[in-house]
VOPAGU-2260 file (C-alpha; in pm, 1 decimal, decimal comma):
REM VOPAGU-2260
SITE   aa  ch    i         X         Y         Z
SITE  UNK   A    0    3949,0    3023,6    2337,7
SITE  UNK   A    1    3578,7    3077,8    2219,4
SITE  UNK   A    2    3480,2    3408,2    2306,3
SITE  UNK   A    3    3127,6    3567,2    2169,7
SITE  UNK   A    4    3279,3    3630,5    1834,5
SITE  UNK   A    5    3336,2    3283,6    1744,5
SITE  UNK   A    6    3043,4    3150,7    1957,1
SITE  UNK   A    7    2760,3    3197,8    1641,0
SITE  UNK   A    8    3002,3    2972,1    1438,2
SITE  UNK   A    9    3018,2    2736,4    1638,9
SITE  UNK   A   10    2599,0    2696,8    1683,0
SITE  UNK   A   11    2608,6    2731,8    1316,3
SITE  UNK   A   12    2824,2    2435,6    1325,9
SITE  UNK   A   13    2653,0    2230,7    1550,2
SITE  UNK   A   14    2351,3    2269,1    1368,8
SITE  UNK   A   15    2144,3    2528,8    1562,2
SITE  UNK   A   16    1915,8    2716,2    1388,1
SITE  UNK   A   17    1943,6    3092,3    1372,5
SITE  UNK   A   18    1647,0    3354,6    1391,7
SITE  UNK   A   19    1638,9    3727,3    1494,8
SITE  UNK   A   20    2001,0    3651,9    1602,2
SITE  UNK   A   21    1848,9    3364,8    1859,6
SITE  UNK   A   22    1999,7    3037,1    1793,1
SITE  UNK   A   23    1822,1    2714,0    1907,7
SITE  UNK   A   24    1862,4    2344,3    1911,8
SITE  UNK   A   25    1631,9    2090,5    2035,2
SITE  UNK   A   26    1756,5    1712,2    2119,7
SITE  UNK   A   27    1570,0    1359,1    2078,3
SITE  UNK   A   28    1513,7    1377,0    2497,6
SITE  UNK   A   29    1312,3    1638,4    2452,3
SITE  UNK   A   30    1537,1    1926,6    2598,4
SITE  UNK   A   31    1626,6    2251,7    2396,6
SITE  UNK   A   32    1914,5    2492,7    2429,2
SITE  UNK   A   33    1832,7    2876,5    2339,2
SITE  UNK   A   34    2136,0    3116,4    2287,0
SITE  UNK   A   35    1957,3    3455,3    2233,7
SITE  UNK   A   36    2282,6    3728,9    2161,9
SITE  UNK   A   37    2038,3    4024,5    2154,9
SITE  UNK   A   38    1934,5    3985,5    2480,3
SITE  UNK   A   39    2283,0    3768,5    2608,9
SITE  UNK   A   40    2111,7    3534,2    2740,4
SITE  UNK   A   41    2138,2    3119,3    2760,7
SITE  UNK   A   42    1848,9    2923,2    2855,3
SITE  UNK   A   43    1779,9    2553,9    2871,3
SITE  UNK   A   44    1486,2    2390,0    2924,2
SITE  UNK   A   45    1305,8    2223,3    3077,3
SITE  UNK   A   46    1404,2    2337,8    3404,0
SITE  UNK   A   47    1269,0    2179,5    3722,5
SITE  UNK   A   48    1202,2    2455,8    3967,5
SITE  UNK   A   49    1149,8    2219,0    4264,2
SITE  UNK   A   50    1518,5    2199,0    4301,6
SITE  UNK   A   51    1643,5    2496,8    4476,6
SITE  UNK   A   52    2004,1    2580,4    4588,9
SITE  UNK   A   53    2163,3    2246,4    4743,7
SITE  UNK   A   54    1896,0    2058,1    4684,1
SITE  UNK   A   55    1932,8    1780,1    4465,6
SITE  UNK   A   56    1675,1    1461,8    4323,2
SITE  UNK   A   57    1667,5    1134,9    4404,2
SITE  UNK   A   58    1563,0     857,4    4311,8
SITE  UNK   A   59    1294,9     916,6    4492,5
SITE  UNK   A   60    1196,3    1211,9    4392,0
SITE  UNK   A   61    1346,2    1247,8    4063,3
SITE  UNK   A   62    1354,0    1606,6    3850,4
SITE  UNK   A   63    1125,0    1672,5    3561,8
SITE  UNK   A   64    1439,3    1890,4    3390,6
SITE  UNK   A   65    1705,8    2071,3    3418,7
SITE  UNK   A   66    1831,6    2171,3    3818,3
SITE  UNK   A   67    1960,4    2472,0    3817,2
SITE  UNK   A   68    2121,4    2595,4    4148,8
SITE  UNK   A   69    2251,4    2920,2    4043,3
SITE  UNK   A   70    2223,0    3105,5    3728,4
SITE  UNK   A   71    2531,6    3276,4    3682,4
SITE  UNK   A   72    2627,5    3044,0    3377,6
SITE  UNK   A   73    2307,4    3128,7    3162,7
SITE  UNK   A   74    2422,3    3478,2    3001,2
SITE  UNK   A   75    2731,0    3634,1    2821,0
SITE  UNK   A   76    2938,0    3759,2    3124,3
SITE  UNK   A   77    3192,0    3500,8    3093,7
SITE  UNK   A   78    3360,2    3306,5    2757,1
SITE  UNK   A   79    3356,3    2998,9    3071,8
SITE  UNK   A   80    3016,2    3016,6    3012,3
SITE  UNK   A   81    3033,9    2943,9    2614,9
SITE  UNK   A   82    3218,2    2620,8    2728,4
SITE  UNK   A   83    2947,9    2555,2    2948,3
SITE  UNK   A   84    2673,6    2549,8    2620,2
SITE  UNK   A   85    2912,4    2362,6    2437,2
SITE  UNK   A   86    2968,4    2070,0    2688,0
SITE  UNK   A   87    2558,5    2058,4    2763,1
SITE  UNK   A   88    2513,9    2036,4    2374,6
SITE  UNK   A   89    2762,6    1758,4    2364,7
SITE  UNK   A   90    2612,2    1585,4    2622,5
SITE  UNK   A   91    2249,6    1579,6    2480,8
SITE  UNK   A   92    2403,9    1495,5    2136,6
SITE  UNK   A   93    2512,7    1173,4    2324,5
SITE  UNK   A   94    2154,3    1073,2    2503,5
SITE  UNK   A   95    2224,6    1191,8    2820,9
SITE  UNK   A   96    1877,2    1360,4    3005,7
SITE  UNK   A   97    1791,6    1740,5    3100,3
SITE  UNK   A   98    1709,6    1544,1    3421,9
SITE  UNK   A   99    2004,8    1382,0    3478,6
SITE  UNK   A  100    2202,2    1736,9    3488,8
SITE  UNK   A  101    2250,5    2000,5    3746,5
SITE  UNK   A  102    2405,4    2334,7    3680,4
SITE  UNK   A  103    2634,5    2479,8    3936,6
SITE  UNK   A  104    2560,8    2227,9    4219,2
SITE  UNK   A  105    2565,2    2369,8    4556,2
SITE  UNK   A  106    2784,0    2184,1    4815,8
SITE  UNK   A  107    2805,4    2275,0    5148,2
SITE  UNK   A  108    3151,0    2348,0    5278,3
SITE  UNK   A  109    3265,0    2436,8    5615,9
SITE  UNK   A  110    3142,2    2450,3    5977,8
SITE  UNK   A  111    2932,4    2756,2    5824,8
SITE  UNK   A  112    2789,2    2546,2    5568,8
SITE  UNK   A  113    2901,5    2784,0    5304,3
SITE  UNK   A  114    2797,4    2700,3    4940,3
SITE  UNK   A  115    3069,4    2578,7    4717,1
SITE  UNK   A  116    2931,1    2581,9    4373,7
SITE  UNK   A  117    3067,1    2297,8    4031,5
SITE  UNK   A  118    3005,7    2386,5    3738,9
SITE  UNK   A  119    2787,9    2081,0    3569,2
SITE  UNK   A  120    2707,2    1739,6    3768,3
SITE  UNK   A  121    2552,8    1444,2    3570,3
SITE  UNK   A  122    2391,4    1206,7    3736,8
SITE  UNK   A  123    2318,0     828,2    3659,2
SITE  UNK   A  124    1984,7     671,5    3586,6
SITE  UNK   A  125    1972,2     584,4    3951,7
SITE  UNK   A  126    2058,0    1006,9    4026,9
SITE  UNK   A  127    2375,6     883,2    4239,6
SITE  UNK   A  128    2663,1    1126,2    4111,5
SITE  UNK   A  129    2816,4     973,2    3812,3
SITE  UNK   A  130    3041,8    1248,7    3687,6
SITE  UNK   A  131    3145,6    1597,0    3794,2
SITE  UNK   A  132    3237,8    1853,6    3526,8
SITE  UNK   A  133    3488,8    2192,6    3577,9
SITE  UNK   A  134    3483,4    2376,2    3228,1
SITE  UNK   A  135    3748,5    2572,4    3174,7
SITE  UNK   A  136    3844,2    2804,9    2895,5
SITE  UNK   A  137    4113,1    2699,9    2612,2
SITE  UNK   A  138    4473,5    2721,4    2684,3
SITE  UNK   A  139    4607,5    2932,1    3004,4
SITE  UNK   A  140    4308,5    2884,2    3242,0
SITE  UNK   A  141    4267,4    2538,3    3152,3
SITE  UNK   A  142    4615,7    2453,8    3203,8
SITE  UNK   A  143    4658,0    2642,6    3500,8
SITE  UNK   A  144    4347,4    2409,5    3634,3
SITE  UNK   A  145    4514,3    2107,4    3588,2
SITE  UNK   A  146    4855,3    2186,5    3734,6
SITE  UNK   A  147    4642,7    2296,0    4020,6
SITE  UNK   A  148    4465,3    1948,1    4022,2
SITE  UNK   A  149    4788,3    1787,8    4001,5
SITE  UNK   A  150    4984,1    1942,6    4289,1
SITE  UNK   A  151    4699,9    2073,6    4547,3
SITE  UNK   A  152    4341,2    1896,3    4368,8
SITE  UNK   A  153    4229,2    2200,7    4238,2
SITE  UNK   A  154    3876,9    2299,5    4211,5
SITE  UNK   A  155    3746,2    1977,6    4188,1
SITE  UNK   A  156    3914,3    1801,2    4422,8
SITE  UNK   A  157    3768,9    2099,8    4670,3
SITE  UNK   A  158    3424,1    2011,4    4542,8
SITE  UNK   A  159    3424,7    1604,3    4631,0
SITE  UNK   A  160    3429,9    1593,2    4952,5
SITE  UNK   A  161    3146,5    1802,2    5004,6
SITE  UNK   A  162    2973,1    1627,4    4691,2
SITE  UNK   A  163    3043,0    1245,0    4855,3
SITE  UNK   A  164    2847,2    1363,2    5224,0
SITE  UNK   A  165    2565,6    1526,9    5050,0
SITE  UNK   A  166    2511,9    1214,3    4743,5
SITE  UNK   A  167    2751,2     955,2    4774,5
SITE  UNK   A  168    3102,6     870,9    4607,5
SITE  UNK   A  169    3159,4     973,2    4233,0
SITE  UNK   A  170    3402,7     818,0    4077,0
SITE  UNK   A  171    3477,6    1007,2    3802,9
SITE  UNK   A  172    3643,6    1382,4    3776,9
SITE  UNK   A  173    3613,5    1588,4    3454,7
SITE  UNK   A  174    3834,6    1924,6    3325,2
SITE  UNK   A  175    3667,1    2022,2    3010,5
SITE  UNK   A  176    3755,9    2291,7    2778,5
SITE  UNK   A  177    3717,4    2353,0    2391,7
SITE  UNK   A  178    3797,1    2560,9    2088,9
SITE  UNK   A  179    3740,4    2669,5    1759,2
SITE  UNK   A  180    3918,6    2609,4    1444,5
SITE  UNK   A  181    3673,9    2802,0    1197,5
SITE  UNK   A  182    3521,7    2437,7    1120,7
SITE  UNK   A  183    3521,0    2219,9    1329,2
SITE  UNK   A  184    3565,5    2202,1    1780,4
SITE  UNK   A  185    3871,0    2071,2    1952,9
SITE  UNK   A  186    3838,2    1935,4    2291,7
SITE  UNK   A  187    4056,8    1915,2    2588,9
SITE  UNK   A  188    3978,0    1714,3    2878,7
SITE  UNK   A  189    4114,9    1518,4    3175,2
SITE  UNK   A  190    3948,1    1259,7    3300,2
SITE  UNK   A  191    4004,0    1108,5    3628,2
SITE  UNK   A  192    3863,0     796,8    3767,0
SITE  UNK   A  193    3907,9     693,2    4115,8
SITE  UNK   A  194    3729,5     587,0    4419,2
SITE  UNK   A  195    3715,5     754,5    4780,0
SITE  UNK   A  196    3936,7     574,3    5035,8
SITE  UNK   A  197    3930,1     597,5    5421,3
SITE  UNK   A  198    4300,2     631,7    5430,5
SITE  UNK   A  199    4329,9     352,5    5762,4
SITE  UNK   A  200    4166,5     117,2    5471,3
SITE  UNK   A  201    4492,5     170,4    5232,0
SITE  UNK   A  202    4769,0     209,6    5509,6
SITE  UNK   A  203    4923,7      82,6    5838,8
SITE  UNK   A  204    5022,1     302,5    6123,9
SITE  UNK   A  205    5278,8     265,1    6393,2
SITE  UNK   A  206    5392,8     551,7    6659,1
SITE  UNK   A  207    5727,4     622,4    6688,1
SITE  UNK   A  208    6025,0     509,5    6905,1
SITE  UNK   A  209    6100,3     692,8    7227,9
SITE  UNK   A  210    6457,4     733,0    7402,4
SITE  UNK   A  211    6635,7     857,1    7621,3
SITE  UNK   A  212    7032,6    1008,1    7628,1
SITE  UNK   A  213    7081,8     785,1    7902,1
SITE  UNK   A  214    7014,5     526,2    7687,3
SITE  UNK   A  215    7270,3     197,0    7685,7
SITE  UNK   A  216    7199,3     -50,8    7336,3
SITE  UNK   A  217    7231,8     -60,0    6991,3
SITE  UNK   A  218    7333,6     271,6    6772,8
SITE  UNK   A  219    7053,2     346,7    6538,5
SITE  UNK   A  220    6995,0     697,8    6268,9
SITE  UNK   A  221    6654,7     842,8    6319,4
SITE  UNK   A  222    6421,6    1077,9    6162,7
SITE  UNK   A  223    6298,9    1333,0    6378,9
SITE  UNK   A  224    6070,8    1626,8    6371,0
SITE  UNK   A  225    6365,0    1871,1    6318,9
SITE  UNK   A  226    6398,4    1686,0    6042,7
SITE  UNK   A  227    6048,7    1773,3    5858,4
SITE  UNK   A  228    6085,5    2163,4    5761,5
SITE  UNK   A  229    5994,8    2208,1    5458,5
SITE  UNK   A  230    6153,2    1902,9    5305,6
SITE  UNK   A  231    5977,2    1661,4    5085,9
SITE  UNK   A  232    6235,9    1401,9    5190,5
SITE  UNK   A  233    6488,5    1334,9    5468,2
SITE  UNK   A  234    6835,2    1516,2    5454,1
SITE  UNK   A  235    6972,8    1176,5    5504,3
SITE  UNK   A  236    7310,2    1362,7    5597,1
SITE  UNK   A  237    7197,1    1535,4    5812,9
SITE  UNK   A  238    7004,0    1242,2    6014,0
SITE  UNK   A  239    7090,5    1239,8    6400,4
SITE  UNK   A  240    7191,1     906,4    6566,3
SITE  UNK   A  241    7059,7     793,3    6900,2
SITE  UNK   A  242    7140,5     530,1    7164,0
SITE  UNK   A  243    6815,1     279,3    7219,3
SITE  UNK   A  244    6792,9      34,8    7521,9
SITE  UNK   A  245    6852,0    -290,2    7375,6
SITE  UNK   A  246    6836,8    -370,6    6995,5
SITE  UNK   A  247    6592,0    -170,8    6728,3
SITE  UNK   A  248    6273,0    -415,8    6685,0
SITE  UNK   A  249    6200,3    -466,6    6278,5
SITE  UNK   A  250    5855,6    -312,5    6294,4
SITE  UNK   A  251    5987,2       2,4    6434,4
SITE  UNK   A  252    6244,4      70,5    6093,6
SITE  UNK   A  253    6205,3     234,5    5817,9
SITE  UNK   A  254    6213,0     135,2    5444,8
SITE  UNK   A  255    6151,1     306,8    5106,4
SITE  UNK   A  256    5810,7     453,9    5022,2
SITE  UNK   A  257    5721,9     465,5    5405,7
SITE  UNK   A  258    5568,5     816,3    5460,8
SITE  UNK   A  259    5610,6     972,2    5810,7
SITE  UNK   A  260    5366,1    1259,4    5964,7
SITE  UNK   A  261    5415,5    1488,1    6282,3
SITE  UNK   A  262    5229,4    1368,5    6560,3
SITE  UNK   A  263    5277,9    1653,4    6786,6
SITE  UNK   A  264    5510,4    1938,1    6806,0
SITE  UNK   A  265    5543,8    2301,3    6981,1
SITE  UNK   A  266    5469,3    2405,2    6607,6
SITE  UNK   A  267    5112,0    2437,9    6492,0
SITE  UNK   A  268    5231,6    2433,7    6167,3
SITE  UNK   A  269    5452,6    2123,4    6183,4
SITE  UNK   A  270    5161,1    1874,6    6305,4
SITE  UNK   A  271    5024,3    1733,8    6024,2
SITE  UNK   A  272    5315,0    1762,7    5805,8
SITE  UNK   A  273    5425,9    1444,9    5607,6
SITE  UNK   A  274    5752,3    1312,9    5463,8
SITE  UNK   A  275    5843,0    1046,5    5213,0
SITE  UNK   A  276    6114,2     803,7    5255,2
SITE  UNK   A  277    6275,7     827,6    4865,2
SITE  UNK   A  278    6512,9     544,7    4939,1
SITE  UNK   A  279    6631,7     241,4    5121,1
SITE  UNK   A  280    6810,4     374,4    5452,0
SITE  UNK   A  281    7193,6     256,6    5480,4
SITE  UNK   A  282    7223,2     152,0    5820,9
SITE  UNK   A  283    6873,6     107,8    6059,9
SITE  UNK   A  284    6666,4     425,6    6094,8
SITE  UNK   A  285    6360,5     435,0    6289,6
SITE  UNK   A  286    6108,5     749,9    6343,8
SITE  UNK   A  287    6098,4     907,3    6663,7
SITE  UNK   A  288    5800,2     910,9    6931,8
SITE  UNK   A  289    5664,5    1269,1    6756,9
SITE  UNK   A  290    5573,7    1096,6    6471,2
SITE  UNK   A  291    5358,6     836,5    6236,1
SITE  UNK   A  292    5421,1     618,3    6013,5
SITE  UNK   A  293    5213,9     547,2    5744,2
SITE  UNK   A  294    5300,9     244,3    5520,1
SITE  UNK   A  295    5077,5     230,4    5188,0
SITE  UNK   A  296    4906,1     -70,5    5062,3
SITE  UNK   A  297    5099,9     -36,2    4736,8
SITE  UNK   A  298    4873,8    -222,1    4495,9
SITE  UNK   A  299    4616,1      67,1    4574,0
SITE  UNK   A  300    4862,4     362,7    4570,3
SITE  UNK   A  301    5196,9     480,6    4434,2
SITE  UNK   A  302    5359,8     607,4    4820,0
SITE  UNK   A  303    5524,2     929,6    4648,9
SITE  UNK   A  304    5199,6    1007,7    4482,4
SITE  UNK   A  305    4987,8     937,3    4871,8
SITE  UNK   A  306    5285,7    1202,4    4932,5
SITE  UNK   A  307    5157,0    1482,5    4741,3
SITE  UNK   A  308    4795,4    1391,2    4821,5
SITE  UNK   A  309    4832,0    1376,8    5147,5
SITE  UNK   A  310    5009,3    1737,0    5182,7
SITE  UNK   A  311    4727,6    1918,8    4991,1
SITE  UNK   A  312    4558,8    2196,3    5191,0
SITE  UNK   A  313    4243,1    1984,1    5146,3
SITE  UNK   A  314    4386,0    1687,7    5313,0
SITE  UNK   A  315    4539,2    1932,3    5572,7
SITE  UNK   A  316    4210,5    2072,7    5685,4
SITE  UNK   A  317    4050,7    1738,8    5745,9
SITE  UNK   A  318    4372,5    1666,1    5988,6
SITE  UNK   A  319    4396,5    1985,4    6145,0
SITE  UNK   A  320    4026,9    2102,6    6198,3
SITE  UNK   A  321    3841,3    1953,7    6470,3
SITE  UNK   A  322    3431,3    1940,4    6429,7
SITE  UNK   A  323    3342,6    2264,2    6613,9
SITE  UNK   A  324    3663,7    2453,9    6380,4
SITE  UNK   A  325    3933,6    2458,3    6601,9
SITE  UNK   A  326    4280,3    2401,4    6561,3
SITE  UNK   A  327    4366,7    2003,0    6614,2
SITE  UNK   A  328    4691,5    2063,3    6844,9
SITE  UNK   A  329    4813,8    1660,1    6792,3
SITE  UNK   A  330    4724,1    1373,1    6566,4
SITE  UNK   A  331    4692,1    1043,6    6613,5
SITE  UNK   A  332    4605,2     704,7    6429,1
SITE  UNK   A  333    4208,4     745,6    6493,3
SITE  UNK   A  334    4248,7    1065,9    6312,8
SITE  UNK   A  335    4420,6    1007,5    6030,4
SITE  UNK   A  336    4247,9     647,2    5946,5
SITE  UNK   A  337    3928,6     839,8    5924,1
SITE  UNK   A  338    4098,5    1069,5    5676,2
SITE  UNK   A  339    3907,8    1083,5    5346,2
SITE  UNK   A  340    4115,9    1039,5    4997,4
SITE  UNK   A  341    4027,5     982,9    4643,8
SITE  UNK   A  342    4267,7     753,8    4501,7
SITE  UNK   A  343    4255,7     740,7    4067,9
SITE  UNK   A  344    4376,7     442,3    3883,1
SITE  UNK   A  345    4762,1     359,3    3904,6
SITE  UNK   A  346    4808,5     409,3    3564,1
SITE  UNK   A  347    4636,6     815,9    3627,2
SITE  UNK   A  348    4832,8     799,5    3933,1
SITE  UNK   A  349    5197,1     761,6    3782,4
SITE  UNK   A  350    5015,6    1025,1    3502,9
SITE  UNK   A  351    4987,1    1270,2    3756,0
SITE  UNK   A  352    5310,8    1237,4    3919,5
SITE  UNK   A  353    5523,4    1213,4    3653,3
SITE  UNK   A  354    5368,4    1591,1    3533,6
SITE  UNK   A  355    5425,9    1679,6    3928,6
SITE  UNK   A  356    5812,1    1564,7    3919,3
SITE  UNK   A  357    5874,5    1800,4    3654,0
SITE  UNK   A  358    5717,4    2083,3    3825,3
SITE  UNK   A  359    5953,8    2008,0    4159,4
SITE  UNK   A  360    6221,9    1952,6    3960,2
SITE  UNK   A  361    6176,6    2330,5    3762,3
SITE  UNK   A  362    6132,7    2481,7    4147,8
SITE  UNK   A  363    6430,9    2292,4    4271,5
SITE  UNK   A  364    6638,3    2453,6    3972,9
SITE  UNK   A  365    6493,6    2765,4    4022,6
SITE  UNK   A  366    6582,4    2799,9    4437,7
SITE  UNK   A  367    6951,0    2679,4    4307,1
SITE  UNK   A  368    6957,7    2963,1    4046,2
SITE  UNK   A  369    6819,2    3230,3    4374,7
SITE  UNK   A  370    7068,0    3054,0    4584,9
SITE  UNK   A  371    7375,9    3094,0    4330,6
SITE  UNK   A  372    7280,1    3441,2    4287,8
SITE  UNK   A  373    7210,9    3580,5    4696,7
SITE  UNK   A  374    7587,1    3371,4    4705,8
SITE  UNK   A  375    7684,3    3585,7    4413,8
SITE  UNK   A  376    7628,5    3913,3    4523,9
SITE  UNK   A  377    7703,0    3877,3    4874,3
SITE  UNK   A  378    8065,1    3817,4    4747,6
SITE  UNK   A  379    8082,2    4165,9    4508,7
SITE  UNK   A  380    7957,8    4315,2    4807,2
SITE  UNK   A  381    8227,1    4134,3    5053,3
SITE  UNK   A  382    8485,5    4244,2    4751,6
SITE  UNK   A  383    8416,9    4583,3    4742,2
SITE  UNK   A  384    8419,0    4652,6    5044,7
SITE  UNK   A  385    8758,0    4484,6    5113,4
């Protein structure tokens, strides 16, 4: 991590020059970075001061500078901040403009339009969002970051939506962070590339079956809401078998790497739930009238990897939140086609879940380990007391 005792080394390294204890470095497009550690302060320039908080240029109406929305990255109180220097230096070093870059964009998030503030945005030539930066500091709080990413989207995952109805999609996601080796930087960075989906683009719907007891036909297994709990899959066990009228039509079964979601339930906190089917059912299991099912387009996205992106709290809000901020009681295929995803590359798509499996796979050991050990001690105790 590059704290403020490494942080002159590393402007001496780059090349800044040093006077008074105020390092500076100016760039062919005619921008300048000014790290003065007497006063603790960072300043870049030019700055355009036309763009206030959540405002951003256009085409337009491009910026003259640097757009600064809020300030909190231009002095010492954070080593974040140090990361933030470094990443702006390496940018200019590469040609990119003061104009093209926004510090701490303001997004509005919420029915309350509450600011939501990034950390860098870069813009292309034609200022439509071309990359979106999170720095992060070496080691724990950058990894932390990116299992965050990985299992609910993280920071900026939080930031896109907001980002995409204020300027437009951006197709590319940054975590940045950096060090020092006492010559020379080393960078850390994910970089994910995707584009935004309407998920009713990328996936087929169909309502479940309803029955009735009294029911005379074919004997089928089927998923129900019971079944949902907390389960990432179906206790296939554990799966109850019905009576239909007649015999199960083909579109109404289910098949591997079908996801199911709870339509409606008594349970707030069921609707909006989904499932993944991990394998082929034995015998023919359908989804009962409580639920959806959502079949993937599979040359867009990996179904177990829609899974975990679709159970985010993100992903929950858009289902569960109606306009005016009240609770959304029942879903239905309307809703969830309009239901806005970013969907990476396949290849940063198997990345990301392969990193995810081995974080389930560590909680499912560790719940066997709890479970071994409540088993454990309620037999000393049963023992003892005998």
């Amino acid at each position: 991590m590059i704290t403020v005792n490494e942080l002159r080394s590393v402007l001496y390294s780059f090349g800044f020059k040093e006077k008074e204890d105020r390092f500076t470095n100016t760039y062919t497009t005619d921008a300048s970075i000014e790290v003065d550690f007497r006063k603790k302060t960072i300043t870049y320039a030019p700055v355009d001061e036309d763009f206030k908080e959540g405002v951003f240029p256009t085409k337009e109406k491009p910026s003259k500078g640097f757009v600064i929305h809020r300030d909190t990255t231009l002095n010492f109180s954070a080593n974040e901040n140090f990361v933030c220097v470094i990443c702006v230096h390496l940018l200019l070093k590469k040609g990119y403009e003061a104009k093209h870059i926004i510090f701490e964009p303001a997004f509005k998030v919420g029915h309350v339009n509450k600011p939501s503030y990034g950390d860098i945005l870069i813009l292309d030539k034609e200022y439509s969002p071309l990359v979106l930066i999170e720095n992060k500091t070496f080691g724990t709080e950058f990894s932390k970051e990116w299992n965050l990413m990985q299992k609910d989207g993280g920071q900026l995952f939080s930031y896109l939506g907001p980002l995409v109805n204020e300027m437009g999609l951006c197709e590319n996601l940054a975590l940045f962070a950096v060090d020092f080796d006492d010559k020379d930087i080393i960078r850390k960075s994910h970089i994910i590339k995707g584009k935004k989906y309407k998920l009713g683009l990328i996936a087929q719907f169909k309502n479940g079956l309803n029955y009735k007891k009294t029911n005379i036909g074919e004997a089928i297994s089927i998923v129900g809401v019971a079944d949902f709990k907390n389960n990432k899959s179906p206790v296939w066990k554990e799966i109850e078998k019905i009576i239909i009228n007649g015999e199960i039509k083909d579109d109404y079964l289910l098949h591997k790497n079908d996801l199911l979601t709870v339509r409606s339930n008594g349970s707030q906190e069921l609707v909006g739930r989904f499932m993944y089917i991990d394998q082929e059912p034995q015998e023919k299991t359908s989804f009962s009238g409580f639920s959806i099912r959502v079949r993937p387009d599979y040359k867009i996205v990996n179904s177990e990897f829609l899974y975990y992106l679709l159970s985010s709290s993100d992903i929950r809000k858009q289902l569960t939140t109606g306009s005016n901020g009240s609770n959304i009681k029942s879903l239905n295929q309307t809703l969830l086609s309009k239901v806005e995803i970013y969907i990476p590359s396949m290849k940063e798509q198997m990345e990301i879940l392969a990193e995810l499996l081995v974080i389930e796979n560590k909680i499912v050991e560790a719940r066997k380990i709890v479970e071994t050990a409540v088993e454990r001690k309620k037999e000393i105790i049963e023992k003892e007391l005998i």
